[in-house]
N, C-alpha and C positions, 0 to 999 in steps of 0.2 A: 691284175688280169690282162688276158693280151687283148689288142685290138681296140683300148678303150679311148684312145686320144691322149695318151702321154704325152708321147710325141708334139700332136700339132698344138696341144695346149703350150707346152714349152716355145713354142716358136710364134705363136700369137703374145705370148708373153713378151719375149725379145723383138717382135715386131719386124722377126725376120728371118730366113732359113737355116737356123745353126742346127738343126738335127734332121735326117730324113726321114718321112714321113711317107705313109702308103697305107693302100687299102686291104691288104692282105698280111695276116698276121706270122712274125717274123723278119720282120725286117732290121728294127735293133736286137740287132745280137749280142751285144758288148754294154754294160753302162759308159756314159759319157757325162763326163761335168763340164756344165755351161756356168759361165757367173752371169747373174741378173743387172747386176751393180758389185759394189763395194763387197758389201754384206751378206749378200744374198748368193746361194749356190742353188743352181740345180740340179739334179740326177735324172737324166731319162735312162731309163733300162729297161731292158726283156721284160714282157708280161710272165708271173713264175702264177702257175694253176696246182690248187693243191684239190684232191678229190675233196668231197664232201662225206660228213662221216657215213657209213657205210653203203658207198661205191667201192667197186675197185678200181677205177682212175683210167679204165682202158680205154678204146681206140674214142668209142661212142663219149663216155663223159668229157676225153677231148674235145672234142666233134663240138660240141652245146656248148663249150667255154669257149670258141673259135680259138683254139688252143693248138691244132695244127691243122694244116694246109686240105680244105674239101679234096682235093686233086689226088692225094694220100692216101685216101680211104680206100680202103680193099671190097668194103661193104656201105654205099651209101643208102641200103634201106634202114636201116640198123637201127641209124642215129633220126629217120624220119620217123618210125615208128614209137619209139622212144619219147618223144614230141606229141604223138598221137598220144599215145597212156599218161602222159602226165598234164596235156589241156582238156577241160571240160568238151564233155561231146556240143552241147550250144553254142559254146566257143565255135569248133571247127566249123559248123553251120551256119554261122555268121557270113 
């Protein structure tokens, strides 16, 4: 999944900045291999989002996976409403 601390976990690991890190999903593009030690390798790579079974994967179940960029959206009520139907009404009232 994208967005979820790949990244800075690899770098809290190594106890120091071998891969970039940021708050907006997208930013490793590429995998990269870092070694830990000796033995150990790591992989930081792209968050890859597969739909869920019957979605069709479009702009919205992006959107909920921070899968691509809020900025992007052609339609940002879409993915809020979407949010509304699937939490409990006493939730939202909370």
């Amino acid at each position: 999944f994208p967005n979820v601390g790949k990244s800075s976990l690899i770098n809290s690991l190594l106890r120091s900045r071998a891969v970039n890190v940021g708050a907006t999903a997208g930013l490793t593009r590429v995998a990269q291999e870092v070694h830990l030690d000796k033995q150990v390798k790591l992989l930081d790579s792209p968050g890859v989002v597969f739909p869920s079974a019957g979605e069709d994967g479009g702009p919205v179940a992006a959107a909920l996976r921070s899968a691509i960029k809020l900025e992007k959206l052609e339609d940002p009520i879409t993915p809020v409403v979407e949010i509304v139907r699937r939490v409990a009404s006493k939730k939202l009232m909370e």
